[in-house]
N, C-alpha and C positions, 0 to 999 in steps of 0.2 A: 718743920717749918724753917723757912731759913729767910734770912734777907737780903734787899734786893741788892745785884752788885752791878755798879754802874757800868756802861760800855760808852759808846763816843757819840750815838745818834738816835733821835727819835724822830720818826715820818709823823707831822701834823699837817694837817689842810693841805695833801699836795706838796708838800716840803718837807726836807732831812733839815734836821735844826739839833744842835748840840745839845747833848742829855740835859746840861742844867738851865738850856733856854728854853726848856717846855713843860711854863707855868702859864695858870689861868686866873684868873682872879677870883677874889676871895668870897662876890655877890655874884659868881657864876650859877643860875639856875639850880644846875644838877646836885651843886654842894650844898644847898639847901634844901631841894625838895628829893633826891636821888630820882633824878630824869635823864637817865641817864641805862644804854644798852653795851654791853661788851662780850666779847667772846675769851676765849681763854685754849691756845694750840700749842702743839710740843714739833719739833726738829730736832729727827735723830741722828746723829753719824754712826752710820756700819765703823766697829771698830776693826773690822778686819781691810773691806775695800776704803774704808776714809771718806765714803762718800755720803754726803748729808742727805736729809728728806721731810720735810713737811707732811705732816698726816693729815691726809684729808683738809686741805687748805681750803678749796674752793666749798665743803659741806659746811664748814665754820663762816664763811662769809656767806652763804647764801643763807644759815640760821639767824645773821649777824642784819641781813636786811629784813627778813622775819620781822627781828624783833623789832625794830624801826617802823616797821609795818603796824603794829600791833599798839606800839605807843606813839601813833602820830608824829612821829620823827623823819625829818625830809633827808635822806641819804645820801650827800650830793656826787656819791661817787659808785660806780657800777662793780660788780663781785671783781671783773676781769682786772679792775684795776686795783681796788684791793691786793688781789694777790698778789698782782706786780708788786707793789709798793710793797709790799712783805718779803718778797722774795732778793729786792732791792735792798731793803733794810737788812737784812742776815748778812748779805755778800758785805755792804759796805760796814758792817761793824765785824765784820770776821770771825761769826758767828761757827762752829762747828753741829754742836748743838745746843738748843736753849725754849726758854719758855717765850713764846708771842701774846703778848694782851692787846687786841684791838679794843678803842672805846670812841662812843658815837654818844656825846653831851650836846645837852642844851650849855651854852656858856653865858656871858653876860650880857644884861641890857633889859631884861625885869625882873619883877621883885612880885613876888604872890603866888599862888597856888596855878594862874593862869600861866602859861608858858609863849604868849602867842607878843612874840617878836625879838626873843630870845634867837640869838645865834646860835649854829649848828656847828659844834668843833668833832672833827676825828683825827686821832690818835690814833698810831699802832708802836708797841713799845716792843723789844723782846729782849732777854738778857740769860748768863747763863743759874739754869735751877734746877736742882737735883732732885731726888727724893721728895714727894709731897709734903710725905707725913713720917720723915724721917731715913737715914740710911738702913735700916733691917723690917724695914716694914714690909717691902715687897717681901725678903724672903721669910719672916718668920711671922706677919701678919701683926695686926693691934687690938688693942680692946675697946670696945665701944658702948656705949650706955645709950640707952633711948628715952631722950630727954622731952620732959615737960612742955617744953616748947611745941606746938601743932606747926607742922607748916603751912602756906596758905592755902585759899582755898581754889578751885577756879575761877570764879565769878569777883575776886577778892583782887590782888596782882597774878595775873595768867602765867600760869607757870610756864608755857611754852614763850614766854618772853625772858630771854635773858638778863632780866636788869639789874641797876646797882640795888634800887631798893627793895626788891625783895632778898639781898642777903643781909637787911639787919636784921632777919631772923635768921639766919646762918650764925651770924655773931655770937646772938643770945645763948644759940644752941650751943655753939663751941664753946666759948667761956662757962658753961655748966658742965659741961663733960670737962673739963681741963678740971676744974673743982670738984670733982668728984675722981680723979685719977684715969681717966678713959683718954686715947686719944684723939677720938671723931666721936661726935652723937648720932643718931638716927634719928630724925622725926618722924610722926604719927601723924595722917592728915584729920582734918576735924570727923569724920565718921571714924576714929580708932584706926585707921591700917594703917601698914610701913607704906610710907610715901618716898622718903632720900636719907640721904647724910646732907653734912651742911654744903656740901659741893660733889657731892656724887650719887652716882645710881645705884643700887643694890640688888645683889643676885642671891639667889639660895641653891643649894643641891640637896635632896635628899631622896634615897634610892635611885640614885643616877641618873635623877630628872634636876634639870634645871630651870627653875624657877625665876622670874621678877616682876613687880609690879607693874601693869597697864597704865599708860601715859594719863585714862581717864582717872587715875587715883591722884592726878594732880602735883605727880613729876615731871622734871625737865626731859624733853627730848634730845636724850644723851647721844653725842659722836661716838661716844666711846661703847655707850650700853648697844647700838646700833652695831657697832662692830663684832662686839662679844655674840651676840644674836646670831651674827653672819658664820662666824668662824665655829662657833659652834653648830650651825648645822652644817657646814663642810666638812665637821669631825664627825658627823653622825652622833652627837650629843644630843636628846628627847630636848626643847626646850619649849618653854609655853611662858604666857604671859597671864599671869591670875593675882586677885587679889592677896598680900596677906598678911598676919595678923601679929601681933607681939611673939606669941607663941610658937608660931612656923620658924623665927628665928631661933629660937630658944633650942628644938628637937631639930632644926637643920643639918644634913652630916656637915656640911662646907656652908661657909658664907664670904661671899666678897663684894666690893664695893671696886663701880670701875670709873672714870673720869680722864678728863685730859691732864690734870695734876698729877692727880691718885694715879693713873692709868689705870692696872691691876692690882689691888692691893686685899691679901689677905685677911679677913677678923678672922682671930684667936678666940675671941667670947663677947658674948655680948652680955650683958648687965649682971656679969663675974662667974655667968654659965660658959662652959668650954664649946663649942660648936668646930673645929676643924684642927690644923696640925698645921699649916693648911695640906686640904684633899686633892687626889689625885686630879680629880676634872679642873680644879680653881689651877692647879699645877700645869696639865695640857693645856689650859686656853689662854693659861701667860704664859708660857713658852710658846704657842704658836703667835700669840698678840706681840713679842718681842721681834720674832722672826718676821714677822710681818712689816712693822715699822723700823725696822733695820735696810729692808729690802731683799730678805733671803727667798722671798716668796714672788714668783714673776708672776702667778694668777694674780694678787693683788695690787699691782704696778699703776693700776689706776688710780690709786690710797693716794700715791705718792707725788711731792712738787720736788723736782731736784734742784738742790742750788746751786 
């Protein structure tokens, strides 16, 4: 984890306004009820040619109106222009590489569970952030615990909606794995199966099949687990999408969890059981997932927004 390090500018409503001019008020909607949609994108620089790139920019904004879709939230700006205004914000804060948070709030002007006359504020932040879940976790992977906490359900907050409030279960998750020595938890959805981490997707390998849970088990529809998907069948890696259970983790040879923070990130053991090193496959598809968003790879040139 690390914290935030300020830069010079944040894109709000159509406008670049100075990092510490963009504040909202303290009866803004979203801060009280979390009504509130955001996306979460990374910008690499190839450190060889110097040249930066946005992963999948335009897949994050068009998740980004999804979820706006989904919680009645009026969008008032189109993916096209999103992007611009992203790719505007990097250049003019001199970005190399860094972390993008777009967010789409209700702001202020009511008070109640009802949201109807509430303002529509968006924001896109980015700054520079390293390491999700620390400097040695890509390469030597972490340990994770599968915490108490269920994640929600479908019919509950839609997991295909990215919002603020369905990560106060994220919260609860992390703070009990941080209390128990783990550095990420895994949740379990209410019928017992692995659903997520508290902000990522989860994959398994065993006998050199690759494994992860079905979107209907009531995970987010990952940029990133969608990638891993991809590039693993271009390696002719077996991969299937199936239910599974506490235990598929436990006797997994590999296990890894992928995101736009995490990106790639290897577990070590899950709840004090050794499951990888990490394994040779979790090894090929973050070395090709690196190559990838560096730009070494021109098949997937379409990935990428150059800045």
């Amino acid at each position: 984890m690390a914290d935030i390090t300020e830069v010079e500018y944040i894109w709000k409503n159509g406008e670049m306004i100075p990092w510490a001019e963009a504040t909202t008020h303290v009866l803004s909607h979203s801060l009280h009820y979390g009504s509130g949609v955001f996306e979460g994108i990374r910008c690499y620089q190839n450190p060889e040619t110097k040249k930066s790139y946005v992963f999948r920019l335009r897949d994050h904004m068009e998740r980004l109106h999804r979820s706006c879709k989904i919680a009645l939230i009026d969008l008032p700006y189109t993916v096209d222009e999103l992007c611009d205004a992203t790719v505007e914000l990097i250049r003019k804060n001199n970005l190399p590489s860094c972390y993008i948070r777009p967010l789409v709030y209700r702001g202020y002007g009511v008070m109640g569970v009802d949201p109807t006359g509430a303002s529509t504020d968006v924001a896109i932040a980015a700054w520079p952030w390293d390491s999700y879940l620390g400097a040695d976790a890509l390469e030597h992977g972490v340990s994770v615990g599968v915490s108490s906490w269920r994640q929600r359900s479908n019919n509950a907050i839609p997991p295909s909606m990215k919002s603020t409030a369905s990560y106060m279960n994220s919260i609860l998750a992390k703070l009990e794995a941080k209390e128990h020595g783990y550095a990420e938890a895994i949740m379990l959805n209410e019928a017992g199966l692995v659903c997520e981490g508290t902000g990522e997707n989860l994959f398994t390998v065993r006998d050199g099949i690759l494994s992860t849970p079905p979107l209907s088990d009531g995970l987010l529809e990952g940029i990133t687990r969608d990638t891993i998907l991809c590039l693993a069948d271009d390696l002719e890696i077996p991969a299937i999408e199936e239910s599974l259970t506490r235990s598929d983790l436990y006797i997994a040879d590999e296990v890894f969890m992928t995101g736009s923070a995490a990106e790639l990130t290897p577990i070590g053991s899950v709840d004090g059981r050794v499951v990888g090193n990490p394994g040779e496959i979790t090894r090929l598809l973050q070395d090709r997932f690196f190559a990838v968003v560096y730009g070494n790879i021109d098949e997937y040139s379409e990935w990428l927004t150059e800045i």
